[in-house]
C-alpha positions, 0 to 999 in steps of 0.5 A: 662324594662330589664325584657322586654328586656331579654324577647324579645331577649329570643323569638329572639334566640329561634326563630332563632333556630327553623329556623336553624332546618328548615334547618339543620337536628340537632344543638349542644348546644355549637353551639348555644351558640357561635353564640348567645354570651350566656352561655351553661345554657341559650341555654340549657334552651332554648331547654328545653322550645322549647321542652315542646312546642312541637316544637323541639326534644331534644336529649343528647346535642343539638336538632333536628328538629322533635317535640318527639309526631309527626311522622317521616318526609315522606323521613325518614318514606319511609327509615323505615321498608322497608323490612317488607313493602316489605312483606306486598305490596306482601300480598295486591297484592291478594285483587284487581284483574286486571281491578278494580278501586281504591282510595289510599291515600299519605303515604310511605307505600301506595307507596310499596304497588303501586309499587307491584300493578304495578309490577303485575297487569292491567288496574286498574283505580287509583285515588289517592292523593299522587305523590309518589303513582301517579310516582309508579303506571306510570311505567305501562302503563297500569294504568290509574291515576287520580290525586286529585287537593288540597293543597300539604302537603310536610309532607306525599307527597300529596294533601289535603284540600275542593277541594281534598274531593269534587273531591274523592266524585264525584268517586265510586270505588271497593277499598280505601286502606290507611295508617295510624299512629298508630293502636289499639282496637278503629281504626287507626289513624294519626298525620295529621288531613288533611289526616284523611278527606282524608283516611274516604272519600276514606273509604265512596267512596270504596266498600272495605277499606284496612288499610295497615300498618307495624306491629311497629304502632300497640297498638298505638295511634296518635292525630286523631281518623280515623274510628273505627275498623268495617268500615275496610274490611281488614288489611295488615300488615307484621306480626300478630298483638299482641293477644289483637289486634287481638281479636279486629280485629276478633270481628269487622269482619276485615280479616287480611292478611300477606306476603305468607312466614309468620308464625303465 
């Protein structure tokens, strides 16, 4: 009967700090302890648990919210590489022309890469899943934007789900370009299964598929296979990518672009 007791209060407290990761960015140890009138030791074995499940980040002293194996929140991915993706939005610009009609899928770096197509270009057709793609590319007048209808998924900043697959379908267009998690010799792939539908639908849809991806996710891998390398027509990145890699991406007949002022 204690036992079942201290076990219940146990998944009470552990729930309640999953909770307050929800809404605070980090907690301390000595915190928790204070507000749940348990030694340190528990509190500490709580994390650790919590850790292991893959629920929480345990760090030196408390904890954070994002889980060790998934990817970085969307504002905290958009923060990061910022320069490099500056780079790479430049070197995508040169694959589409005025007048073509694209699909683009949610992701930080696939708003960059809006951003500069605004910036440069005309009277593209863009279908895309992601609001931050959608507000980039309404700064020029002259892109017509169609958004995809679906679930949104507050993780990448954009829509999923059967109602978002079965719109893209009834579109053909001249470029998919996507993001992804992590690239290796099998292909990109990513931490969110919904948008994995996504990015291949957009790939079946498009005469050309652009993975457009900085150069800290390469040699990689993340939960779900995308696509293999040779269903990709191009990568732009903002530096060349590790020998092995590069071998690869020749071999499966991806042509590999970089910004005008990089060195190979």
């Amino acid at each position: 009967m204690v036992k079942a007791i201290k076990e219940r209060s146990k998944q009470k407290r552990q729930g309640a700090i999953i909770a307050e990761l929800r809404a605070s960015p980090a907690i301390r140890i000595g915190e928790l302890a204070l507000e749940h009138d348990v030694s340190t030791e528990t509190i500490r074995r709580d994390l650790d648990e919590l850790s292991a499940a893959g629920l929480i980040n345990r760090t030196y002293g408390g904890a954070t919210g994002t889980p060790a194996n998934a990817e970085p929140v969307y504002d905290d991915r958009y923060r990061a590489n910022i320069p490099q993706r500056v780079e790479l939005a430049k070197a995508a610009v040169p694959l589409i022309k005025n007048g073509d009609t694209l699909m683009i899928d949610a992701g930080s770096t696939t708003v960059f890469v809006a951003k500069r197509l605004a910036a440069e270009l005309s009277n593209l057709t863009v279908i895309t899943t992601g609001f931050g793609v959608a507000s980039a590319l309404a700064t020029n007048p002259t892109i017509r934007v169609r958004m995809c209808p679906g679930e949104f998924d507050p993780g990448d900043g954009g829509v999923h789900g059967h109602d978002t697959i079965s719109y893209l379908e009834r579109f053909n267009v001249s470029h998919a370009i996507i993001g992804a998690s992590r690239l290796d010799k099998d292909g990109p792939s990513d931490f969110n299964s919904a948008s994995v539908w996504i990015k291949r639908t957009m790939f079946k849809q498009a005469a050309n598929s652009i993975l457009v991806m900085d150069s800290s996710k390469f040699d990689q891998k993340a939960f779900e296979h995308v696509c293999s390398l040779d269903q990709l027509s191009h990568l732009v990145t903002d530096t060349a990518p590790p020998a092995t890699l590069a071998k690869s991406l020749e071999q499966s007949g991806v042509a590999v672009h970089f910004p005008k002022n990089h060195k190979r």
